[in-house]
N, C-alpha and C positions, 0 to 999 in steps of 0.2 A: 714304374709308373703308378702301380696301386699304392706302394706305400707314400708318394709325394700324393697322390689323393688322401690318404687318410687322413696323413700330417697336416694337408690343407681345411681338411673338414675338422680335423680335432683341434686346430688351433681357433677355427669358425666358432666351435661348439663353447671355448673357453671365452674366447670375447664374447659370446655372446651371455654366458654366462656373470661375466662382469658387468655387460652395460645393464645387464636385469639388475644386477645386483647396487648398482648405481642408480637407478631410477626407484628403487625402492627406498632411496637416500631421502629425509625429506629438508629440503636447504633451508625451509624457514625454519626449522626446531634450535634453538640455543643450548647445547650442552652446559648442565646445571646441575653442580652437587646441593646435595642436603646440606642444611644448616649443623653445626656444633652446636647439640645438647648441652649448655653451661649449665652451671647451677642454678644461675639466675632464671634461667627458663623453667627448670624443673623446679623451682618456687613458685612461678606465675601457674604452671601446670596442676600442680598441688594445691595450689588455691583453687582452681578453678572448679577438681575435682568434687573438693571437699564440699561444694557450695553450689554444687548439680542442684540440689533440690528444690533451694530458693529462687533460684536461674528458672527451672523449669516450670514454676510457679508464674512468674515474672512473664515467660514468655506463654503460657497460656491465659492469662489475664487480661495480655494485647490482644492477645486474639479472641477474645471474649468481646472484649470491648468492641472491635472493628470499628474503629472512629475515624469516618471520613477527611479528605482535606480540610483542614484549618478547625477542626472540630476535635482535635485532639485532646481532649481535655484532661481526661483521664492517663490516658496512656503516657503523655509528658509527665502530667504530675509525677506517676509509677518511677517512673525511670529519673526523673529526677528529684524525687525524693530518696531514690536507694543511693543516691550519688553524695547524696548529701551526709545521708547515715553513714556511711564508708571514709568520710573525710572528704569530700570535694564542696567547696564554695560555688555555690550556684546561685546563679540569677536567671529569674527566668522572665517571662514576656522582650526577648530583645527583639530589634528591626520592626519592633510596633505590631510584633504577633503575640498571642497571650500563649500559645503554646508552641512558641519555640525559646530554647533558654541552652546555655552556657555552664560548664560544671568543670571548675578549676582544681588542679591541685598542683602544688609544688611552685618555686620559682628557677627564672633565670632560664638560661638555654642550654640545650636547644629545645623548642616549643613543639611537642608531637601533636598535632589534633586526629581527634576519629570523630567519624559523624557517626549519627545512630538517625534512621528511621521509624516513623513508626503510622505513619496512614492509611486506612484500607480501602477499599476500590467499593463503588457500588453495585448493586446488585447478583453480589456472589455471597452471600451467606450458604453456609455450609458447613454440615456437623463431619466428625471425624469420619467418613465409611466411605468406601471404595467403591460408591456409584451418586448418582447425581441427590443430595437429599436437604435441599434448605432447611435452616433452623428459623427461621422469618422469610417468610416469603417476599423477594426481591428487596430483601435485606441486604448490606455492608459485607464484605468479608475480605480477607485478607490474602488474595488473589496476586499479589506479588513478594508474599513472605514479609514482609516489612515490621512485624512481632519477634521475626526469629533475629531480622536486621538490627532494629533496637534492640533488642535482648544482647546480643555479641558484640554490639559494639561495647554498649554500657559495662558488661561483665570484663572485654577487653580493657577497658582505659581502668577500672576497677582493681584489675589485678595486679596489674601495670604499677599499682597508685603502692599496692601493698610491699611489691617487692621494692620499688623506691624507698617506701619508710624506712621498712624493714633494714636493708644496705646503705642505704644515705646515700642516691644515687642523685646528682642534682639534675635540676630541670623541669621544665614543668609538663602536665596533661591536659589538654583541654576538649574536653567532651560535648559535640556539639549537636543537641536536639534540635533536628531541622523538621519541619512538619512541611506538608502537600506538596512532596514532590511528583505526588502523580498529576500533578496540575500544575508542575514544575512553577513553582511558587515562593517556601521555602529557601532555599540558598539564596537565590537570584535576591531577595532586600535585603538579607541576611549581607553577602555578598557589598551590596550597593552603601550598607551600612557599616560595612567597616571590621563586623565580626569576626573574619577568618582572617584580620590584618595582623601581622607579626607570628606569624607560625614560619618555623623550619621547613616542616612537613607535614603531609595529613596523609593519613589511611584510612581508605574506605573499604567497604566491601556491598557484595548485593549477593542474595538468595538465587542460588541455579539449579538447573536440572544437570547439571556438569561441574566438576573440580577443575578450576581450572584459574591461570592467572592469564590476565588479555591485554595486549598490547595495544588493540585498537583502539581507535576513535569513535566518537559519534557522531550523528548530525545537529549541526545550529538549528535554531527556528526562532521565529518568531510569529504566537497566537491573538488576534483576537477577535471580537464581535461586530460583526454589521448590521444594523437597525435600519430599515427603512419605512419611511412613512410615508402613506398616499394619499387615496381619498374614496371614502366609500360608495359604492353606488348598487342600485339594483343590477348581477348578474345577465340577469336576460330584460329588464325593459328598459334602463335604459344603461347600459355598460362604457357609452361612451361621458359620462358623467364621472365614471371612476377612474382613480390611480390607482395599481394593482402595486401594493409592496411585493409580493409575492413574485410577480412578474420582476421588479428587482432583481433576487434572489438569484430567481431559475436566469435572468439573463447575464450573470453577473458568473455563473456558475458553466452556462455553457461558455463562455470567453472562457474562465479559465481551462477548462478540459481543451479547449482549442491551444491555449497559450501553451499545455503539458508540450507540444510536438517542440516548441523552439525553444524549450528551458535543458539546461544539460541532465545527462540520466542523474546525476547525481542527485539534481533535486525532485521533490514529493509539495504537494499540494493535497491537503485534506479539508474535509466541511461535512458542517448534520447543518439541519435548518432545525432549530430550536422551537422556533413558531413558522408559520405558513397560513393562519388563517383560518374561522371558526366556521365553516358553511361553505359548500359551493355555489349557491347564489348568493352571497353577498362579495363584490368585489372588499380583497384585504386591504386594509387601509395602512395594518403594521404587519413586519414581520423580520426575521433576525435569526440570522446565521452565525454559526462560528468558523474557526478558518487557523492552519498550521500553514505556516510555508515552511518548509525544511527547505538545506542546499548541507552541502560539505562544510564550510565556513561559514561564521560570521559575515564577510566581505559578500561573500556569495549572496548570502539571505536578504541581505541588505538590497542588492542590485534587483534580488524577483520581486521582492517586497515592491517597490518601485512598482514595475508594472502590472503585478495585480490591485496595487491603486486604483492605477489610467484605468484597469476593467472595470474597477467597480465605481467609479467614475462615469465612466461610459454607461452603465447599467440605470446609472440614476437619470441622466440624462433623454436615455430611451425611454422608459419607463415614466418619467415626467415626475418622479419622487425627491423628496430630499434624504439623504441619510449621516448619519451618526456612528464613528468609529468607536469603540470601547477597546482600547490596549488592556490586554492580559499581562503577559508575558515573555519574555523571550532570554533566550541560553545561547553559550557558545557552542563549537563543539570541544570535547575533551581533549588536553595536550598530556597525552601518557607520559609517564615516566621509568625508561627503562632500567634504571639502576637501582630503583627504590622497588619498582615491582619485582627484580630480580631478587633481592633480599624477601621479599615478602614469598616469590617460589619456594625459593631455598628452605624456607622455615615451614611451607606446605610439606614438602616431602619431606621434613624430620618429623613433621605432625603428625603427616599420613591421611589418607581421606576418611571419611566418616564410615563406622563398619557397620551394617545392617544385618539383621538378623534375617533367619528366613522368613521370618513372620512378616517382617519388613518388606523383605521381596516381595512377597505374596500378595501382599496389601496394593504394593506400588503396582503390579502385569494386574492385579483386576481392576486398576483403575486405566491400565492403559487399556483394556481389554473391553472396558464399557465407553472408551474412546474409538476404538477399533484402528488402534498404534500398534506396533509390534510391541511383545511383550518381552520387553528384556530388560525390566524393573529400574532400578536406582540404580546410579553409576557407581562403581567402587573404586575405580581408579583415580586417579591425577593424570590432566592432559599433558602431552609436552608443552612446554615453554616456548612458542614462537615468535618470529617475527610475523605481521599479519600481512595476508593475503593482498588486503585494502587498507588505505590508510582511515577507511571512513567507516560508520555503523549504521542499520536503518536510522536505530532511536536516537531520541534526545533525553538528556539528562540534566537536571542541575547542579550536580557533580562535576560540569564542566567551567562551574564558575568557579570554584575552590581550586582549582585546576589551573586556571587564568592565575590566579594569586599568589599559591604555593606549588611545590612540587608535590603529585600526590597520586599514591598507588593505588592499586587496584587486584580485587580475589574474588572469586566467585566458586562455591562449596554447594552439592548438592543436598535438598532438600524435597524434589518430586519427581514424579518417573521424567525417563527421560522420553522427548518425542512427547510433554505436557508443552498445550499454548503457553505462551505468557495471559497474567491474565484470567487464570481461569480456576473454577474449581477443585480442580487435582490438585491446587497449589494447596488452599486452602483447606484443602483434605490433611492434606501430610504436616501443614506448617502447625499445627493443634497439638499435635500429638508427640509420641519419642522420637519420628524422622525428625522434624524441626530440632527437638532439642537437640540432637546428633549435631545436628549441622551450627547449632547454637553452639557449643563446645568446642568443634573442628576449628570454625571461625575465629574464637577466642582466641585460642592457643594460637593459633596463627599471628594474628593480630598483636596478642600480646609479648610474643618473640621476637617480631617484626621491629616493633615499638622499642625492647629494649636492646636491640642493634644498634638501631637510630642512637639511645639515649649514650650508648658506649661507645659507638666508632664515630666519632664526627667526622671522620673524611667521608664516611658514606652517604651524608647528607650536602658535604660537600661538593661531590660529585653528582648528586641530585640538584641539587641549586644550577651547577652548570651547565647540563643540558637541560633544565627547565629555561634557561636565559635563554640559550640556544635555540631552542624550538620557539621563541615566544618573537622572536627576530627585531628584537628590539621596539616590538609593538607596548604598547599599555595597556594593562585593561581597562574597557571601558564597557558599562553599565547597559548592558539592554534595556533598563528602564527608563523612562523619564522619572524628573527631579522629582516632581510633584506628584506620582503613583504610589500612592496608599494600598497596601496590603488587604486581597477581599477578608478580612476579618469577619469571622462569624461566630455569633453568642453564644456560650456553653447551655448543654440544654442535655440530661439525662439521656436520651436515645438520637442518633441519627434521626 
């Protein structure tokens, strides 16, 4: 009897053993080897090396500049003037923006493009040091890496360009300077314009607190502005002479917080009131909000769009106002591609992630530290390869219009602690200095192995074309913009 108890508990003890050891299994990861080290990579590698210097000149002079959406004046030149020096035909002001442009090289197919960014966010200016310490006070700064973005991509499509010469590899590169995507601007007339038409594939990437390639999506949106205007009156003698724009606003604002309960979780509704009125005794006569509606899709976005109308409709009506819409903007969400970002892994881990010094370390835990984040510095590894949790993402991107058009990957390489907002000055701590250019390098070489996969295996793009069809379900893309929306273009002017 004791021994058919043991045999009972030891066989217990081993299953149970296995189901831990199964549950520790994780089903979304993709088993994924390294890429082969060709020659050809270890050309583009060696180039890139060799020309650290210039690179990390390049990318601290973006960051110097920190030049806001559509103001990029400097920062495009930079990058597309070194494109030019290199060998690529450039043109620049396309889609009716003076700093967004186009930087060619080679012909025939298959057509790679990369984008390169290069915008910086307001009021994050910030000198290199590991605690809060503006260089301008609620100055520009570079608060989503986007110095370190253009830098690597330019340097990737660059090196790309050189090992083509070099081997007479046919095909062409096309380098695409997109400006305001933080106002997701950028691509979308780029996009509506025709610029990303005729490409194979595009590779992109974006600055992270994490190495990692992402199979996820994001959210659609569509932003823009409500103006309303009333009629002025004395506050307290006589109130009932006035229209309150304001009262718009706020009633326009609670509908929508009422409408969040019957929209699915998926979607997000945001707003700041830009104006609201200069006195509290004088009823406002104008005033103007801005406004995202995020959902999961396009389709989605399109249906809440709809009735946050009827609200603010409703709002003008109550309120006795008239008002005026101003369309911004609006994006898809992203349609990943998994066979393209798989090659784009593969050549991660022959990369390797970027290696940090301790000094590095040190820098990155006293900035999480004057965060009050756990201090376990910059990432050093590469995440597994998964399949995603969700098919969807908070943000929106403009990345998901090039997406729409071609099949087009996706890499994310660390460049500031981890457990940093997006957004914020840690980024623009680190993205200044040797973390950035780390991450500038890692990116490159990634990028530019990636690239000449693409340029050498056509079946691998043709296996990307295929499930980009796939996933696209015989939809067309079609232009968040209207016909007639001109790009907010804004005059070069020495400082933000």
């Amino acid at each position: 009897m004791k021994k058919c108890v043991s045999l009972v508990l030891g066989c217990l003890f081993i299953f149970s053993l296995l189901g831990y050891s199964q549950k520790q299994e994780d089903p979304f990861v993709i088993d994924v080897k390294p890429a082969e080290l060709t020659h050809l990579k270890k050309e583009a590698f060696s180039w890139l090396e060799a020309h650290k210097g210039e690179l990390s000149d390049i990318n601290r002079e973006i960051w110097e500049y920190a030049e806001v959406a559509m103001r990029e004046y400097r920062s495009s030149d930079l990058l597309a003037s070194y494109a030019e020096e290199k060998g690529f035909k450039v043109k620049k002001g396309v889609a009716g923006m003076p700093t967004a442009f186009v930087a060619v090289y080679g012909s025939g197919e298959p057509v790679i493009g990369i984008i390169a960014e290069y915008d910086a966010l307001p009021s994050l200016s910030q000198d290199t040091v590991p605690y809060r310490d503006p260089i301008e006070e609620d100055g520009p700064g570079h608060g989503c890496g986007h110095n370190v973005f253009g830098t690597a991509s330019t340097a990737a499509a660059v090196a790309l360009k050189e090992v083509m010469e070099e081997k007479g590899l046919e095909g062409t590169v096309k380098l695409f300077g997109c400006p305001a995507e933080e106002t997701l601007i950028g691509k979308v007339f780029m996009a509506r314009e025709g610029i990303f038409d005729g490409l194979s594939c595009c590779i992109q990437w974006h600055p992270s607190s994490r190495n990692k390639v992402s199979l996820g999506s994001s959210n659609a949106l569509k932003q823009f502005k409500v103006e309303f205007f009333g009629k002025t009156a004395h506050s307290a003698g006589d109130p009932w002479h006035g229209r309150s724009a304001l009262d718009a606003i706020e009633l326009t604002d609670v509908g929508l917080n009422y409408l969040r309960e019957h929209l699915k979780p998926t979607a997000r509704i945001h707003y700041v009131i830009e104006k609201g009125g200069g006195a509290p005794n004088v009823v406002p006569n104008y005033a103007r909000a801005w406004y995202y509606v995020r959902d999961i899709d396009w389709e989605s976005v399109k249906k809440d769009y709809k009735r946050v109308m009827k609200i603010i409709e409703g709002a003008s009506k109550m309120s006795g106002t008239e008002y005026k819409l101003q369309y911004i903007s609006g994006v898809h969400e992203v349609l990943p591609n998994r066979t393209g970002s798989e090659v784009v892994y593969k050549n991660f881990l022959l990369v390797g992630a970027p290696e940090f010094t301790e000094e590095e370390q040190s820098y990155a835990k006293k900035i999480q530290e004057n965060l009050g984040i756990e201090k376990n510095g910059l990432a050093n590894e590469i995440e597994p390869f998964k399949h995603p949790r969700r098919s969807w993402g908070g943000g929106s991107t403009d990345v998901a219009e090039v997406s729409w058009l071609t099949p087009t990957t996706s890499l994310g390489v660390a460049f500031k602690p981890l457990g940093t907002p997006g957004h914020h000055w840690g980024a623009v701590a680190c993205g200044g200095m040797s973390i950035g250019l780390k991450a500038v390098i890692t990116a490159a070489k990634v990028m530019s192995a990636s690239g000449l996969d693409f340029l050498t295996q056509p079946q691998i793009i043709e296996k990307m074309r295929k499930e980009w069809k796939e996933k696209k379900e015989g939809k067309k893309y079609e232009s968040p913009l209207p016909p007639d929306l001109k790009p907010p273009v804004k005059p070069r002017k020495e400082k933000n």
